[in-house]
C-alpha positions, 0 to 999 in steps of 0.5 A, a space after each residue: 521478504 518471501 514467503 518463508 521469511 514471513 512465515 518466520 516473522 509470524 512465528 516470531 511475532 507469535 512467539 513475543 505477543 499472545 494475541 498475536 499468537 491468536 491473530 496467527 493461529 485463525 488467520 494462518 501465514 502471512 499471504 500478501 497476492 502478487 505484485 503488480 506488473 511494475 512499480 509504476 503501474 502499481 502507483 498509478 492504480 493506487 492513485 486511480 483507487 483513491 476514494 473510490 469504490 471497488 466496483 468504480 475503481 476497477 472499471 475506471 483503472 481497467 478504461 484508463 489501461 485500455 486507453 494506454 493499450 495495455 503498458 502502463 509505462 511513463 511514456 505510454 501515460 505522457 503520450 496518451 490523449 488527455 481527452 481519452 483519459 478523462 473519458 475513461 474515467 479519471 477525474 482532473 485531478 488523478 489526471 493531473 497526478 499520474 502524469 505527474 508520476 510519469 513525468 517525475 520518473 521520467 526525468 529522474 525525481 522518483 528513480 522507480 528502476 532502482 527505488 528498492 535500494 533506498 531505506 523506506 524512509 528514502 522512498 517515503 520522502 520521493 513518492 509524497 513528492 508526486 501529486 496525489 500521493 500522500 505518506 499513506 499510499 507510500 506506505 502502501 507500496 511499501 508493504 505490498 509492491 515492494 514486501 518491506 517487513 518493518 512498515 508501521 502505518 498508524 494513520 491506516 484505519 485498518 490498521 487502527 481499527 484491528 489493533 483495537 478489536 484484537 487488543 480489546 480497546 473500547 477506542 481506536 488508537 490514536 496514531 501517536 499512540 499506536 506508533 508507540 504500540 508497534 515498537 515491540 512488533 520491529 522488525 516485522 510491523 508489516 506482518 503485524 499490520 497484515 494480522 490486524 487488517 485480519 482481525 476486521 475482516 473477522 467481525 465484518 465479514 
């Protein structure tokens, strides 16, 4: 999905709902940064940001790069010392899982060469297959590396808390709840996550 197509979605979802007509108003088109340098490093760094400061994590992953020299490739992370890794930063376990990552990519179980062919339900069902990487970082990767326009993801307490201040609910919605809420924001519930995500930096920051 390029810039025009969700320039599009926005209007359509303006269009349909009136506080979505609000969201779009303040927070203007949908603009999503550039994608990471490939579909492996985006996971892998996801998985290095996992419950991690912004501050920390940024300097772990940008240690872990150095000691890749740089190409964050399967054969760079399955070839690298485990000893230099752990010394940058990583923890065992997020060790453990980006050479899991490289090791399931390179012996075929999560085909990132041709991952963008597959339904989102397809790629869910591959990358929850990797140590570390649950349903939410799937989602993830879906929205922002691969630009899906339909991804909904309900346990995301961004996602929670910014449909709730937006729509004026004294509770978050539960995620069983709010997957029932997004159905009138199909096909574009990627846009309309991106609007709530908005409304929370509007009252935080």
């Amino acid at each position: 999905m390029d810039d025009v197509q969700r320039d599009r979605a926005s209007a359509e979802l303006a269009r349909r709902d009136p506080v979505m007509r609000l969201l779009v108003r303040a927070h203007g088109p949908v603009r999503l940064g550039r994608r990471r340098a490939s579909h492996l490093e985006a996971l892998a760094r996801a998985i290095v940001y996992q419950q991690l400061a912004g501050a920390a994590a940024r300097t772990i992953w940008g240690r872990t790069k150095d000691v890749l020299g740089g190409r964050v490739t399967a054969e760079a992370i399955l070839g690298a010392d485990e000893e230099q890794l752990r010394g940058a930063g990583l923890s065992r376990n997020k060790l453990a899982a980006i050479r899991d990552l490289a090791l399931k990519t390179s012996d075929g179980s999560i085909p990132l060469a041709r991952i963008s062919r597959l339904p989102d339900e397809d790629i869910i069902e591959r990358l929850v297959q990797v140590r570390g990487i649950g349903r939410w970082t799937a989602e993830m990767f879906l929205m922002f590396q691969l630009r899906r326009p339909d991804v909904w993801p309900v346990d995301d307490l961004g996602v929670r808390k910014g449909y709730a201040i937006a729509y004026g609910l004294d509770d978050l919605p539960a995620p069983k709840v709010l997957a029932t809420l997004g159905d009138r924001f199909r096909p574009y519930r990627s846009i309309a996550a991106w609007y709530c995500y908005r409304a929370v930096d509007t009252v935080t920051v």
